[in-house]
C-alpha positions, 0 to 999 in steps of 0.5 A: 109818734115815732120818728125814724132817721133815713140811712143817710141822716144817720151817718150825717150824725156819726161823721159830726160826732166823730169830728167833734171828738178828734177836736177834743182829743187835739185840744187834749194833747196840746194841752197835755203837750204844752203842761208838759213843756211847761213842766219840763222848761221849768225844771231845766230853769230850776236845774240851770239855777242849781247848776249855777249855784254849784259853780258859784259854790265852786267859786266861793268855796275855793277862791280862798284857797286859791289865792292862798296858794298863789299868794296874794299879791303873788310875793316873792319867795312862795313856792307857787311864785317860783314855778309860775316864773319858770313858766313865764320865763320858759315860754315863748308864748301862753295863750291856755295853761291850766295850772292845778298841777302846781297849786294845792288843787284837793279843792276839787275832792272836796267839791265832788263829795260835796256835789255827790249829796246834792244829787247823783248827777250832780258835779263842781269842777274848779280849774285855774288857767294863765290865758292871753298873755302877750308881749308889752316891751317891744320896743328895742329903742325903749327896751324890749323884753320878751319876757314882759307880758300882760294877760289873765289868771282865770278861776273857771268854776263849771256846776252840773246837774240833771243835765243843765252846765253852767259856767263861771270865770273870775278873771284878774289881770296878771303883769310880768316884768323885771323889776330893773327899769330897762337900760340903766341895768347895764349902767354903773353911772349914768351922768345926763349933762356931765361937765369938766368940772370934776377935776377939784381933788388934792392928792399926793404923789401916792394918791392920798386925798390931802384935803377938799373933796373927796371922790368918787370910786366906781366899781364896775364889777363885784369885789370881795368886799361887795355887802352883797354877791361878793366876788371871788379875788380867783375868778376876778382876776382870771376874767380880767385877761379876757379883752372883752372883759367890757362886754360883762362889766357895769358901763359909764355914761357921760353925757354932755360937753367934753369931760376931761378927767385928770387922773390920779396920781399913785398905785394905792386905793384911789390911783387910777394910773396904775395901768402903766405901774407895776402894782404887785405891791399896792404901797410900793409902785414903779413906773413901767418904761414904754417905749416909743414906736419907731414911726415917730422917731426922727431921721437922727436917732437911727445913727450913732452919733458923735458928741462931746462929754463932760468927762474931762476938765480940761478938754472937750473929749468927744464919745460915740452915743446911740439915743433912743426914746421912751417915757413914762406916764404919770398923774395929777398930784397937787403935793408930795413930801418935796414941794407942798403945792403942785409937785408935778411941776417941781424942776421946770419939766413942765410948761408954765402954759400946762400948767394954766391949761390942765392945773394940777388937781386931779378928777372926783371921778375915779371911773376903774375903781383903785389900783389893787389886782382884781380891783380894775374895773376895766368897762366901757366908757361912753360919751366925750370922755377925755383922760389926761396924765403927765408924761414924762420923756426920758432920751434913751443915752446908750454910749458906744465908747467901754469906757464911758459906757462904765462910767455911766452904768457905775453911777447910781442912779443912771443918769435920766436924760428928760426932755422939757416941756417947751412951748414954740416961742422958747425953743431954739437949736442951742438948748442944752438938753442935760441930766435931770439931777443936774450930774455932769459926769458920764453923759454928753453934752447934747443941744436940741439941734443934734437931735432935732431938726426943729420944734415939730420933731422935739414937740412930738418926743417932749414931756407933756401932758396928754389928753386922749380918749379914755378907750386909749388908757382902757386899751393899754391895760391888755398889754398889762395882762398879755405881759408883752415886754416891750411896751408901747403907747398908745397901744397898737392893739385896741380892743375898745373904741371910743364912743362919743355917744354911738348907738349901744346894743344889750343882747342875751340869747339872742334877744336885744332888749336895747339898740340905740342911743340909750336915753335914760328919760326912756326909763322913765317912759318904761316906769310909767307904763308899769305902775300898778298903784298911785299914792298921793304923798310920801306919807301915804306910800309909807303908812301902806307899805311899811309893815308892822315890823317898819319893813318896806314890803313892796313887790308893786311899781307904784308912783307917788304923785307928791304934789306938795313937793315934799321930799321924800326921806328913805327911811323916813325921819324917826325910823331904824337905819338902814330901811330894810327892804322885803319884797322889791319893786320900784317907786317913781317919786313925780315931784320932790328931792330924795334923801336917802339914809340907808337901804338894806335887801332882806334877800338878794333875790330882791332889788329896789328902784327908786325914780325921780321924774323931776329936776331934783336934788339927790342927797346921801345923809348917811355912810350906810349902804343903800341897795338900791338902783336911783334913776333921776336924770333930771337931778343933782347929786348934792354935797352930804355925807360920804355915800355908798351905792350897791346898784347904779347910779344915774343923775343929770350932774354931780354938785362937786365943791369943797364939801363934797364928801364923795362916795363908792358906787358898786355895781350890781352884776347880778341885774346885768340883762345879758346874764342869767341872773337877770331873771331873778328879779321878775316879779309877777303881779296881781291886779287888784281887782276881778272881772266876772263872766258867765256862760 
């Protein structure tokens, strides 16, 4: 039987089969659409992987050559190293630089063909960057530098492929700073806790050591004779006449109690006097007459006077005089060829009590260098610093009379009128006042009370011995350059004043890298933050830095923690003397004395530091030059062998007796912060580790 559908079943039909195959035909595009998503995401992971692995080949393959190029601990002298520096030392700030441009970057032509037969869409690109570098010195009471930073080198590798970039950074710490350790670099001596106690020398009247200690000589400026950056005689003097010549000199630091320094006497290579000296001929001196100014004269010498002279032998004949007043300045002589034990006494010119108070030796420390032209360190001393010399009052005698005035001129030498040292309980109105030679011919016979109405006004005009501050002698020797005639002292011009400890201020360019009181602990303080290696001994700071020729290759701050107290010897015992040194930096030793035995810079664009955190002794066990600058202010300079320093020199105190051997401490002008060249002994230092970021 045949069944036949009604129109209306039949359209039933179609409409549920039509429904059923656009469901089939949406499953069939979702799963199409989804394979294929699968499909695609699985080729952009897989191109994302190649991708990265192109930048890890970037990085692989070119990191060798990268650091090659850079140096690896970034030493002194590459090339790369020097246009780094200019970089650094040229900007005020560097927050993005690429730096391909001074590096041997064909890595990346080699990368490209590389990259080009993996695949034509394919590409590494390698680029070296200076990022995020900010200041770390900035603090003016400790130092502040705007030339010290902190921030990153970065290797920055991006590989491409079929669309898909990745990225990949290796990032290494980069510190910049000057490898002289803050406000010492303007230090010739720096003395934490100075005494009085210097004055120890036995010299002669030309200022030859007889016996006993020797001294110290600090040079303040470069010398012809410098090992290193000698200085031109030409240019030393010509700088000499500037008043501010302080301003670029090494400074003096005596710190403490009041120091008095009895000077030395003479012109020759340890005579400190020579200010007030002609000095045209180091071994033959004469004193300069200085005149006494007009406010401090007495009423009397105004007047001319009428006195009875010594002429005649059978009566008292009377003769018309003028007086006037000058004297001489000279220094502490303990013998000369006349009297074997203290000769600046010899004729009674000076007081007994002068005598117990000042004795007649004269200071270990010899603060302007010698008496030689260009030689006089002319610098700024700071701190309770007292210089004491003897001088000698000389009574102008002018006689008005032709007569006697022949005679008096006729006698060779003039007759010299000086004027004793007197304490207040032996003067008296009837003092004879008589030649110094003990002559009676020619001049007159004068008593105290012609002149002077009591002890005030002859204590003022007396010999004696005087102590002021140091700045008072520095500010005479302009008049020694200026080449005034009728010189007076003290000097009425002051170019330099007397700095009891007042605040300091170290500035270039405008930039002040020191305002304050300068307290050497700061430098300690400053050492600490820079140290980039720690060693525990001595022996194990020697077995990593000595190199295979026994050179100290150093060009780091590292800090020695030295917990067995051993001391530590430069260079070691059993090693060639001096130590040389290749590539600079500094070492702070945390316990244990140091000895040093001679230290010599490979290249004067380098310079070495060596710091001594705790008390300490400091001792000098060889005449061999030591190139280095030793802050210690906690130590004790010891007794040893006679010692020169090329650099400064700061210890709490000198241990001065009879067998210290004394020294030169030659300052280095070149670490000077306030000059150019200053900027030579940057270093720029490589962490030694990386830090890997990815994007």
């Amino acid at each position: 039987m045949i069944l036949k559908l009604s129109n209306h079943n039949r359209g039933f039909t179609i409409m549920v089969a039509l429904i059923i195959g656009t469901v089939l035909l949406l499953l069939s595009v979702v799963l199409y659409t989804f394979v294929s998503r699968q499909y695609t995401g699985m080729h952009i992971i897989v191109n994302g992987e190649i991708a990265h692995f192109l930048a890890e080949t970037g990085i692989n393959t070119t990191i060798g050559s990268i650091r090659e190029s850079i140096g690896n601990n970034f030493s002194a002298g590459t090339r790369t190293l020097e246009k780094l520096k200019e970089i650094f030392l040229n900007s005020k700030s560097i927050n993005n630089i690429c730096i391909n441009d001074i590096l041997d970057d064909s890595w990346n032509n080699d990368l490209k063909k590389f990259s080009a037969e993996i695949d034509k869409t394919a590409s590494i690109e390698v680029n070296v960057y200076l990022r995020d570098f900010k200041p770390i010195e900035r603090n003016q009471s400790v130092w502040c530098d705007p030339k010290a930073v902190d921030g990153w080198l970065v290797i920055e590798s991006v590989g491409k492929y079929k669309g898909a970039t990745r990225k990949i950074m290796i990032k290494r710490g980069i510190s910049v700073f000057n490898m002289v350790p803050g406000v010492m670099s303007k230090f010739t001596l720096y003395l934490n806790n100075s005494t009085s106690d210097y004055n120890i020398i036995r010299n002669d009247y030309k200022g030859m050591i007889t016996d006993g200690p020797q001294p110290i000589i600090v040079y303040n400026h470069a010398t012809p004779e410098y090992p290193v950056e000698p200085g031109n005689i030409a240019d030393i003097e010509k700088e000499e006449k500037d008043p501010e010549v302080w301003k670029k000199r090494g400074w003096i630091w005596l710190k403490g109690t009041k120091t008095r320094l009895n000077l030395c006497s003479g012109a020759g290579d340890l005579g400190e006097i020579f200010h007030f000296y002609d000095v045209s001929n180091p071994n033959v001196f004469s004193p300069v007459r200085l005149n006494t100014p007009v406010n401090s004269l007495p009423e009397t010498f105004f007047n001319t006077l009428t006195i009875p002279w010594d002429k005649s032998s059978e009566s008292i004949k009377n003769a018309h005089y003028r007086f006037w007043h000058s004297f001489i300045l000279d220094c502490f002589h303990d013998r000369s060829k006349r009297m074997q034990i203290e000769a600046m006494y010899e004729g009674d010119i000076l007081s007994s009590r002068e005598r117990r108070t000042y004795g007649a030796k004269s200071s270990i420390l010899h603060l302007f260098g010698d008496a030689r032209k260009g030689y006089q360190s002319r610098t700024r001393v700071i701190g309770p610093v007292y210089s004491a010399f003897v001088r000698f009052a000389n009574l102008e005698v002018k006689p008005e009379d032709p007569e006697v005035k022949e005679i008096f001129e006729s006698q060779s030498p003039l007759p010299i009128y000086l004027l004793r040292s007197l304490p207040y309980d032996n003067y008296g109105k009837n003092i004879d006042i008589t030649e110094f030679m003990g002559r009676k011919v020619g001049g007159p016979m004068l008593k105290t009370r012609m002149l002077f109405k009591n002890y005030d006004e002859y204590s003022k005009l007396m010999s004696c011995i005087v102590e002021m501050p140091y700045a008072e002698s520095y500010n005479s020797m302009q008049d020694v350059y200026d080449k005034k005639t009728d010189r007076v002292f003290p000097t009425a011009k002051k170019i330099l004043d007397f700095d009891k400890e007042g605040e300091s201020s170290i500035s270039r360019d405008g930039n002040v890298y020191y305002k304050g009181k300068p307290a050497i602990e700061d430098s300690i303080k400053l050492i600490r933050q820079r140290v980039q290696d720690v060693v525990s001994t001595p022996a194990d700071f020697w077995k990593k830095y000595l190199n295979e020729n026994g050179e100290l290759e150093l060009n780091s701050v590292v800090l020695i923690n030295n917990d067995m107290n051993e001391d530590f010897v430069i260079p070691p015992v059993g090693m060639p003397q001096p130590l040389v040194v290749k590539g600079g930096g500094i070492i702070l030793l945390e316990k244990g004395n140091i000895s040093f035995r001679g230290i010599s810079l490979a290249d004067t664009s380098e310079i070495l530091s060596v710091a001594a955190a705790s008390d300490c002794r400091i001792r000098f066990e060889s005449t061999i030059t030591n190139m280095v600058d030793i802050i210690a202010p906690k130590a004790e300079i010891d007794y040893g062998s006679k010692f020169e320093v090329f650099g400064s020199l700061c210890a709490k105190n000198i241990y001065a007796d009879h067998r210290f051997q004394g020294g030169v401490i030659r300052y280095r002008e070149a670490q000077d912060p306030t000059k150019s060249s200053y900027d030579r002994f940057y270093k720029i230092l490589i962490a030694q580790k990386d830090s890997y970021w990815n994007e």
